[in-house]
Kinemage of the C-alpha trace (Angstrom):
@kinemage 1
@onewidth
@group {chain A} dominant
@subgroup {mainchain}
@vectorlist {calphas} color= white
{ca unk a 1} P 0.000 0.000 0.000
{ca unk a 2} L 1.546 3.428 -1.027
{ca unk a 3} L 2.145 5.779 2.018
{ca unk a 4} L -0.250 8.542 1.622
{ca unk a 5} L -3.610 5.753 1.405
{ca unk a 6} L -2.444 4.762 4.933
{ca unk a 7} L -4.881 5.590 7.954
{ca unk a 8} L -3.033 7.628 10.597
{ca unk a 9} L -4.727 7.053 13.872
{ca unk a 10} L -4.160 10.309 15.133
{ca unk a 11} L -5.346 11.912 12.026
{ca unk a 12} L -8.475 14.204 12.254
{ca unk a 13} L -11.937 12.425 10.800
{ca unk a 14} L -12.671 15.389 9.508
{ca unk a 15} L -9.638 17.317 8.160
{ca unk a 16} L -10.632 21.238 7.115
{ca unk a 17} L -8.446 23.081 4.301
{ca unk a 18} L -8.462 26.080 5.243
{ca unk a 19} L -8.887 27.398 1.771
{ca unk a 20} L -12.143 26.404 1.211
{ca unk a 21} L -13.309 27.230 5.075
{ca unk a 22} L -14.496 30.737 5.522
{ca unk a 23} L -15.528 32.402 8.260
{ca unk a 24} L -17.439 36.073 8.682
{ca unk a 25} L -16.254 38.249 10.831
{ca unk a 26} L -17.213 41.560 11.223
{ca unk a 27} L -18.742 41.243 7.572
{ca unk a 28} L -16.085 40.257 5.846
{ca unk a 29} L -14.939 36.784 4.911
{ca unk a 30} L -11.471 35.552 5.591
{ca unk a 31} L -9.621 32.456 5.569
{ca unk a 32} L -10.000 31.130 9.176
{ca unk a 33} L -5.979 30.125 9.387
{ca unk a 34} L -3.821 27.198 8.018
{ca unk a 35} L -4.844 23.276 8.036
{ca unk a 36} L -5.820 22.696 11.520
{ca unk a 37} L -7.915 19.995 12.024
{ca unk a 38} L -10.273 19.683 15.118
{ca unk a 39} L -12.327 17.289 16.697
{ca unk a 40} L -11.796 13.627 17.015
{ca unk a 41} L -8.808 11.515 15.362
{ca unk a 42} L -9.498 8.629 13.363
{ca unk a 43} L -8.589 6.788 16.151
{ca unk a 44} L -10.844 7.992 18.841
{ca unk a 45} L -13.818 7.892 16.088
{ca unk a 46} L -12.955 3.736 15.579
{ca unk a 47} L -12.950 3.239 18.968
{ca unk a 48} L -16.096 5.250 19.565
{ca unk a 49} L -18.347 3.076 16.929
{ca unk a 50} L -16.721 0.180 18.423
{ca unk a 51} L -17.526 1.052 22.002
{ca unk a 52} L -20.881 2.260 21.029
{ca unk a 53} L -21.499 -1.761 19.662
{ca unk a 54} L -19.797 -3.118 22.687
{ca unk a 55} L -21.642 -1.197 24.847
{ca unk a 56} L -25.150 -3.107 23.338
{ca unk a 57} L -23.730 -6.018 25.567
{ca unk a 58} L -24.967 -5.021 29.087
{ca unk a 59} L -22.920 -7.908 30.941
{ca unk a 60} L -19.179 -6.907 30.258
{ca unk a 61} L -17.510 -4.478 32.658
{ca unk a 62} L -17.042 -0.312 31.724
{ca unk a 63} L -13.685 -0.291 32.002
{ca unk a 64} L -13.420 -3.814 30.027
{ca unk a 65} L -15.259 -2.021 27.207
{ca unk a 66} L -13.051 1.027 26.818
{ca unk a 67} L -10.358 -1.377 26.672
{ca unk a 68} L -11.858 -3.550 24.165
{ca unk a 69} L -12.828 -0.857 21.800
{ca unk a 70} L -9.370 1.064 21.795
{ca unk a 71} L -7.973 -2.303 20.521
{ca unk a 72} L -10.773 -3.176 17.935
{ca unk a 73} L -9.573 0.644 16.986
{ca unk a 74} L -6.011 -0.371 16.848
{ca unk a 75} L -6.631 -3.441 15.134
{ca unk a 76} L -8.560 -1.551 12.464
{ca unk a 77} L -5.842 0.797 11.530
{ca unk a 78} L -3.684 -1.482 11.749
{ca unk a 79} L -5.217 -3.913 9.295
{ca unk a 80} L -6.465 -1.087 6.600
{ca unk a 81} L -2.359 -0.378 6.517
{ca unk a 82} L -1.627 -3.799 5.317
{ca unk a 83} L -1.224 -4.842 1.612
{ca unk a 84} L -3.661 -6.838 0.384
């Protein structure tokens, strides 16, 4: 797999070029400031969705599900890295 189609975990979900986001202020528009992503990584989104599926099971422990989903997470990125 080429290096720039692999999945970074602690890349944003979301990334925001900042020359296509504007913002108003004070009536005019500007350019809101270089790439700067915000909000979740990729990594905290996969375990999210993963926790949020765990969490259907009501008989495993919090802490045990936290657990679990960062390394479904992990294991995610770490198998969309590999060559087929």
């Amino acid at each position: 797999m080429k290096d720039k189609n692999k999945t970074k975990g602690n890349d944003p979900i979301n990334p925001i070029d900042s020359d296509i986001l504007i913002s108003e202020r004070n009536g005019n528009f500007d350019s809101v400031g270089s790439m700067n992503p915000f909000g979740l990584t990729k990594r905290e989104y996969f375990a999210a969705i993963a926790l949020q599926g765990l969490a259907a099971n009501r008989y495993i422990v919090p802490i045990k599900l936290v657990k679990n989903a960062i390394e479904i997470a992990d294991l995610l990125i770490s198998k969309l890295n590999q060559d087929d």
